[in-house]
C-alpha positions in Angstrom: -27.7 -10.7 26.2 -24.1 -10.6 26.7 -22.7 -7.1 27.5 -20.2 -5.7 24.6 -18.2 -3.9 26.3 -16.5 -6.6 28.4 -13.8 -8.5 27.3 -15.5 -10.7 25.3 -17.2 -7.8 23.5 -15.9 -6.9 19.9 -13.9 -3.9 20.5 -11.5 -6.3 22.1 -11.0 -8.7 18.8 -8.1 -8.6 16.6 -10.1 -7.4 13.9 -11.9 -4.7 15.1 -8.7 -3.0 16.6 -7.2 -4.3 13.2 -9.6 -3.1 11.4 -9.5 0.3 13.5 -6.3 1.2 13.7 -5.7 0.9 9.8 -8.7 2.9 9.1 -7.1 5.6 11.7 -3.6 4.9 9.9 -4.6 4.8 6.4 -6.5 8.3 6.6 -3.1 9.7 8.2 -0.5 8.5 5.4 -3.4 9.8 3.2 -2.9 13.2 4.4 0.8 13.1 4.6 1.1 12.0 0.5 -1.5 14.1 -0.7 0.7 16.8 -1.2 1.8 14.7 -3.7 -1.3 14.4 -5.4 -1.6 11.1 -4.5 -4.0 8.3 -2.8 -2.7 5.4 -1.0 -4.1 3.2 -4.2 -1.4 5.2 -6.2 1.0 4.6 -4.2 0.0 0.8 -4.2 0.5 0.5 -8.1 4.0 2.5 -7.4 4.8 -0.2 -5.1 3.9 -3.0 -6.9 6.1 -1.7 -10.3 8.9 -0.7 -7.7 9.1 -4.4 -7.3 9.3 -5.7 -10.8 10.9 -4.3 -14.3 7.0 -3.9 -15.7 4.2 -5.5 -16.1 0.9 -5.0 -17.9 -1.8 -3.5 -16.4 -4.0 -7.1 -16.5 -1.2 -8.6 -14.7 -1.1 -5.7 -12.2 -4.7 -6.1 -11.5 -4.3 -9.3 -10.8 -1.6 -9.0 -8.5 -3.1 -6.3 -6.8 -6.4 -8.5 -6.7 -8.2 -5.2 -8.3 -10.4 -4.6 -11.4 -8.6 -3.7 -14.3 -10.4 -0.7 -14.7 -8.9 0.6 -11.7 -5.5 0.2 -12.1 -6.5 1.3 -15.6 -7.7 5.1 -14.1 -4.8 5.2 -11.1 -2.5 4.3 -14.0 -4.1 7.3 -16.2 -3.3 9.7 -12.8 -0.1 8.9 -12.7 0.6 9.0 -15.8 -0.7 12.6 -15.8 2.6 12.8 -12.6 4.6 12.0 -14.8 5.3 8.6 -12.8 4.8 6.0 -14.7 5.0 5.4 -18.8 3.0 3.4 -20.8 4.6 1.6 -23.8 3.6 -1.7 -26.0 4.4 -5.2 -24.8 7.6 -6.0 -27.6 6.3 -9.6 -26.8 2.4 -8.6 -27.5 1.7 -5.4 -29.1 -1.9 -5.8 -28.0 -1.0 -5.1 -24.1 0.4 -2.5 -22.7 2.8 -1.9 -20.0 3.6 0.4 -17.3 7.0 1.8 -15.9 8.2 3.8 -12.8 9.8 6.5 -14.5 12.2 8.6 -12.3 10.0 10.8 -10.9 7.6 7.7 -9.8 10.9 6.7 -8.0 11.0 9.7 -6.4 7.0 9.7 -5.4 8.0 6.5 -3.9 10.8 7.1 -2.2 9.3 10.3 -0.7 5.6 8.1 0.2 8.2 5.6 2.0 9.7 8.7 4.3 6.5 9.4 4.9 5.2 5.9 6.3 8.7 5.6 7.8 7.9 8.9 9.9 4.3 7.6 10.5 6.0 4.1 12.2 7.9 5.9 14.2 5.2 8.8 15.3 2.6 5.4 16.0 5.5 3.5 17.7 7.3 6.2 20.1 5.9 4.5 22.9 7.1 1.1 22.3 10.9 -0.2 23.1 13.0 -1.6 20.3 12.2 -5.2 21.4 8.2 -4.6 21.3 8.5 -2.6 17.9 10.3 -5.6 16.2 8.2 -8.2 18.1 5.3 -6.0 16.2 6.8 -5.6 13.0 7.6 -9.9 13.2 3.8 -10.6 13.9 2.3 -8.4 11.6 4.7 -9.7 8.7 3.4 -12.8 9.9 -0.1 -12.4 9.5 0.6 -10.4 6.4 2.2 -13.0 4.9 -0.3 -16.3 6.2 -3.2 -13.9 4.0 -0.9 -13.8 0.8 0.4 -10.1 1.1 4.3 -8.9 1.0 5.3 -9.7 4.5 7.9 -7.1 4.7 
């Protein structure tokens, strides 16, 4: 039997220290925007209507590769914020769309100070040449699995 802590061993794959380190990370911005009253999935669906007009919560779901039931109840929270709106399609008065309202701007701006502090907090120990040689690779990968690469 091979011996798992060596350097064959799984704590020394890609994906475990991937997979790691955004658990680690993901928990931390979770603490930082919960203040907010917010989840990192909420501030997903912010994102993702920060980067269009708006779109309908079927089309959301399927860009965020989620059940519509989800976006659906994270839609319903932050509605409750204040953050987003919900009005009738003008094209199809069956669906409905969501907006980022000014204060869901403002949720997202202040979430984005908040990873912003977090990259630099996780990266203090790298120089300028090893943080952009990190952000470059991980846009990389982001981008090879179909994700916004930054």
């Amino acid at each position: 039997m091979s011996d798992v802590k060596g350097s064959a061993g799984l704590p020394d794959t890609l994906v475990f220290r991937l997979g790691t380190l955004g658990a680690v990370v993901g928990d931390r911005f979770a603490e930082r925007i919960e203040r907010h009253d917010l989840k990192p999935k909420h501030v997903g669906l912010l994102t993702a209507l920060g980067q269009g007009s708006f779109a309908s919560q079927q089309d959301l779901a399927g860009r965020l590769g989620v059940a519509p039931s989800l976006v659906v109840a994270l839609a319903d929270h932050l509605e409750t914020l204040g953050a987003v709106r919900r009005v009738r399609d003008p094209q199809d008065r069956r669906r409905q769309v969501l907006t980022l309202t000014d204060h869901g701007q403002e949720l997202l701006a202040a979430c984005t100070t908040e990873a912003r502090a977090l990259d630099a907090e996780l990266t203090a120990h790298l120089g300028q040449s090893e943080r952009e040689a990190l952000h470059a690779a991980l846009g990389s990968l982001a981008a090879r699995v179909g994700l916004p690469a930054g």
